[in-house]
C-alpha positions as CSV (number, residue, x, y, z in Angstrom):
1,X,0.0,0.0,0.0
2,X,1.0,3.3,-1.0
3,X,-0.6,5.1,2.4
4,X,2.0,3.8,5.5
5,X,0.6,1.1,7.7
6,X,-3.1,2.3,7.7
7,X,-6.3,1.7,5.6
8,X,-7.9,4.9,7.2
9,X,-7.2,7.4,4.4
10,X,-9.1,9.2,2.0
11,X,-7.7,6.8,-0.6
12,X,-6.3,3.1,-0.5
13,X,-4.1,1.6,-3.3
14,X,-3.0,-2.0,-3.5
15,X,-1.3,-4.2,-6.3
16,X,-3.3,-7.6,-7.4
17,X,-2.5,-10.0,-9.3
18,X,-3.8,-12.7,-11.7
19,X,-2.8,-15.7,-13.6
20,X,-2.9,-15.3,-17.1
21,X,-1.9,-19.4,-17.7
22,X,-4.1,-20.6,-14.3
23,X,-4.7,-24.2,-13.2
24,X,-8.1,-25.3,-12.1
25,X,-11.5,-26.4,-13.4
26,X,-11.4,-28.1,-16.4
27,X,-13.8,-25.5,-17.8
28,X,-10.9,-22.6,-17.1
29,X,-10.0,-20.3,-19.7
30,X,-6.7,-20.9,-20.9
31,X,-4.7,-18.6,-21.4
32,X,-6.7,-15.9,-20.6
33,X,-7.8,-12.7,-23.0
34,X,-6.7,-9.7,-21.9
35,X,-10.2,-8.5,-21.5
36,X,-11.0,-11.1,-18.9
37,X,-7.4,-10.9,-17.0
38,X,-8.2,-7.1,-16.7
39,X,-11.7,-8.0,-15.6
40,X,-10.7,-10.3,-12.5
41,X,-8.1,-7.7,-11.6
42,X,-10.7,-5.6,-11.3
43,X,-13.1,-8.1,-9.4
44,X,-10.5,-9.0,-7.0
45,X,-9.7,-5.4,-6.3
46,X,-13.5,-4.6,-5.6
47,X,-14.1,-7.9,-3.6
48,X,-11.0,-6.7,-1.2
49,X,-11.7,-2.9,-0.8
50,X,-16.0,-3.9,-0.1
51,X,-14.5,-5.9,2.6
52,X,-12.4,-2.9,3.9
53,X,-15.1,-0.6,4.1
54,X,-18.0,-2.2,4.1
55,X,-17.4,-6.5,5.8
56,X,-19.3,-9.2,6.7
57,X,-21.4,-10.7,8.9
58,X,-20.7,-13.9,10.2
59,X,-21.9,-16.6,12.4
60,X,-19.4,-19.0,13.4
61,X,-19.8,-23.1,15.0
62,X,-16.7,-24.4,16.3
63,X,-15.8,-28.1,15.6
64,X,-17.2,-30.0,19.5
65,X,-16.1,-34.1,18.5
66,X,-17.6,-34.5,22.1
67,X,-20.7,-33.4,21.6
68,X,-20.9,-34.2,17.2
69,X,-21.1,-30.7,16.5
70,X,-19.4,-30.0,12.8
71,X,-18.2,-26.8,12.3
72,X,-20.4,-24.2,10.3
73,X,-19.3,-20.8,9.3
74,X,-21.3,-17.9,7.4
75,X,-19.8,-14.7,6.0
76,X,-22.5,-12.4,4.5
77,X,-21.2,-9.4,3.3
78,X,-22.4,-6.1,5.5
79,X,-22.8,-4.4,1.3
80,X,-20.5,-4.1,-1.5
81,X,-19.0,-1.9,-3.8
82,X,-20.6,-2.0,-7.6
83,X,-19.0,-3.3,-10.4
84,X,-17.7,-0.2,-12.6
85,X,-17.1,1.7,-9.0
86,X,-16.0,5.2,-10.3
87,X,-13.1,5.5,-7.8
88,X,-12.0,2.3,-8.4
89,X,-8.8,2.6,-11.5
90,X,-6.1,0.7,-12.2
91,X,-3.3,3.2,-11.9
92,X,-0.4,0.7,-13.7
93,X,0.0,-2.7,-15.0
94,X,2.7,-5.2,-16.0
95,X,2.8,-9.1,-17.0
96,X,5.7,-10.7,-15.0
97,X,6.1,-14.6,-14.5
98,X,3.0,-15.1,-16.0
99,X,1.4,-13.3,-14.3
100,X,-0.7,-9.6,-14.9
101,X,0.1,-6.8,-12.2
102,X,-2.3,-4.1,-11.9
103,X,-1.8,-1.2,-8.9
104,X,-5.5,-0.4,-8.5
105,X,-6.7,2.6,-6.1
106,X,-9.3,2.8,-4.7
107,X,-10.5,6.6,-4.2
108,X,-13.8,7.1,-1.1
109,X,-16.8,9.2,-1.7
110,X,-17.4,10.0,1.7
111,X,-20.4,7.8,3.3
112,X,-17.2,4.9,2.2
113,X,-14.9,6.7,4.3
114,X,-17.2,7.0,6.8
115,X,-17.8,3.6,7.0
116,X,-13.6,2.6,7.1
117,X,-13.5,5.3,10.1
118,X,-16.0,3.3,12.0
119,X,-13.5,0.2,11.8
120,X,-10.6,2.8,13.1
121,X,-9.9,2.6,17.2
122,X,-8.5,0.5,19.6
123,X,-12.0,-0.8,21.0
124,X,-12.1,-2.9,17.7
125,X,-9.3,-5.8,18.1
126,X,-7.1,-7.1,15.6
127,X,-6.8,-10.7,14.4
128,X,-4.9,-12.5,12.1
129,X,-5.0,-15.7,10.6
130,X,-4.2,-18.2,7.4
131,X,-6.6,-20.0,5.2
132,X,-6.1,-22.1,2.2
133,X,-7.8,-23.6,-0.9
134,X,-7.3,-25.8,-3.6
135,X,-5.6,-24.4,-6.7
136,X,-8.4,-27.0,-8.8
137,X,-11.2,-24.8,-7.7
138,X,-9.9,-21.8,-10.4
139,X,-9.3,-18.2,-9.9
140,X,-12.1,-17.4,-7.2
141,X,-10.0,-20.2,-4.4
142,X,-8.1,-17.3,-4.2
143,X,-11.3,-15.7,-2.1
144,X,-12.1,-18.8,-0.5
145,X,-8.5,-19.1,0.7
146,X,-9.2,-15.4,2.6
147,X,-12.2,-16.5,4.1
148,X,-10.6,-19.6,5.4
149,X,-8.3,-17.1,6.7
150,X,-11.0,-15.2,8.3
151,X,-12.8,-17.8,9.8
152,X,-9.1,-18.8,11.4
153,X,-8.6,-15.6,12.5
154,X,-11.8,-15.4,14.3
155,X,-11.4,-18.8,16.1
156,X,-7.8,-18.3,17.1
157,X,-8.8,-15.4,18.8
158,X,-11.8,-16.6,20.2
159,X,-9.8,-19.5,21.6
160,X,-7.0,-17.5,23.0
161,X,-10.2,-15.6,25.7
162,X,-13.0,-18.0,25.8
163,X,-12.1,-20.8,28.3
164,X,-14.9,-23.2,27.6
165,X,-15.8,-23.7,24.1
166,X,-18.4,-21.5,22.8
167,X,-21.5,-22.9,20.9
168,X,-21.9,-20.4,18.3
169,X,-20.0,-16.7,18.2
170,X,-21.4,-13.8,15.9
171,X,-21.0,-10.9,15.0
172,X,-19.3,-8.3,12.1
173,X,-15.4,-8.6,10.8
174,X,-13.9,-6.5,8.1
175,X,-10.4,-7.1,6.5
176,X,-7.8,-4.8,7.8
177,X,-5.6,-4.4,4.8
178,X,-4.9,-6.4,1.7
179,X,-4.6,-10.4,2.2
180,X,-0.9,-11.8,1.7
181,X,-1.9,-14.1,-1.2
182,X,0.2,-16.9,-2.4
183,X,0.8,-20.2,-3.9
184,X,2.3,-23.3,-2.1
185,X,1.8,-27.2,-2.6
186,X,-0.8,-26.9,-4.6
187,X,-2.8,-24.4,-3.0
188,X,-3.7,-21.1,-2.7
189,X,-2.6,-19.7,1.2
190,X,-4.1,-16.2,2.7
191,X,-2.4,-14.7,5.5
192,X,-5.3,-12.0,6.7
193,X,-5.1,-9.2,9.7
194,X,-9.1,-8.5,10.3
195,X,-10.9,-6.1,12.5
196,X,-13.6,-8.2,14.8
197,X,-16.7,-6.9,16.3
198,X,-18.4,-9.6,18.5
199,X,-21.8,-9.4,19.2
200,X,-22.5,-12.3,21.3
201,X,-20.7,-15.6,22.1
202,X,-23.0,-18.4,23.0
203,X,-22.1,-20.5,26.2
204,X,-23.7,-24.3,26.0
205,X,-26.3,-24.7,28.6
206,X,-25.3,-26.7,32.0
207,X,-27.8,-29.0,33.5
């Protein structure tokens, strides 16, 4: 990021990337047209910055082998920026290891930078955590490997100051800056900060 160490700013700018050779579905365009390279740039940029300003809800079960409980997680994004975003423009671009570049910034209208201020201040923790997905499920894993990472993030925290383990936490988390995105054995691995704000962790009932 261009803006030191902080997202709260009347501007963010990032550099994405996307494989222009990619491995996944069988259905996958290969190589890509430029049109459609430029076009996931694009979307990834927009999915990232909505979840900046804007994040999700999420309701979240941890894994209880004691009691059969599977773990469930649901992130609904809070809203989301629209495609063809005016302040969203790719400021440069350039192909390297097969791969296209694209610095894209991201300029608020102010109800967005409202909305980032809200997520500023030290009664909203920080979390971090690491997510992965399969490189076979195409160029959107790449998301799913950040929400892996968010639902980490959440339950590593959640762990470190719940002593018994919760039956169901909700509440609102929004990414703090942009996910460290890359590839290793075969998958795609997140490293995400995020911003939580819990609205109530569920105890199990004692009889």
């Amino acid at each position: 990021m261009i803006v030191p160490d902080t997202v709260f700013a009347d501007w963010l700018e990032n550099e994405f990337w996307i494989e222009l050779e990619p491995v996944g579905r069988p259905d996958e365009e290969y190589p890509l047209e430029p049109e459609e390279a430029a076009r996931r740039v694009l979307e990834e940029a927009r999915y990232v910055y909505s979840a900046q300003v804007f994040g999700f809800a999420f309701r979240y079960v941890p894994l209880d082998l004691a009691r059969e409980i599977e773990e469930q997680f649901e992130l609904t994004p809070v809203a989301e920026l629209p495609w063809g975003h005016p302040g969203i423009r790719v400021r440069s671009s350039r192909q390297d290891d097969g791969r296209l570049w694209a610095r894209v910034r991201f300029t608020l209208r102010e109800h967005e930078w409202r909305r980032l201020e809200a997520w500023s201040g030290s009664r909203i923790p920080v979390a971090t955590g690491r997510g992965e997905a399969s490189l076979l499920g195409g160029w959107t894993a790449k998301r799913e490997a950040i929400e892996d990472g968010i639902k980490h993030a959440i339950r590593e925290y959640a762990r470190a100051r719940v002593y018994n383990k919760p039956r169901e936490i909700r509440g609102r988390v929004a990414l703090y800056d942009q996910p460290r995105v890359i590839q290793r054995s075969g998958n795609y691995e997140a490293r995400v900060r995020v911003r939580l704000d819990i609205d109530a962790i569920e105890p199990y009932a004692v009889y």
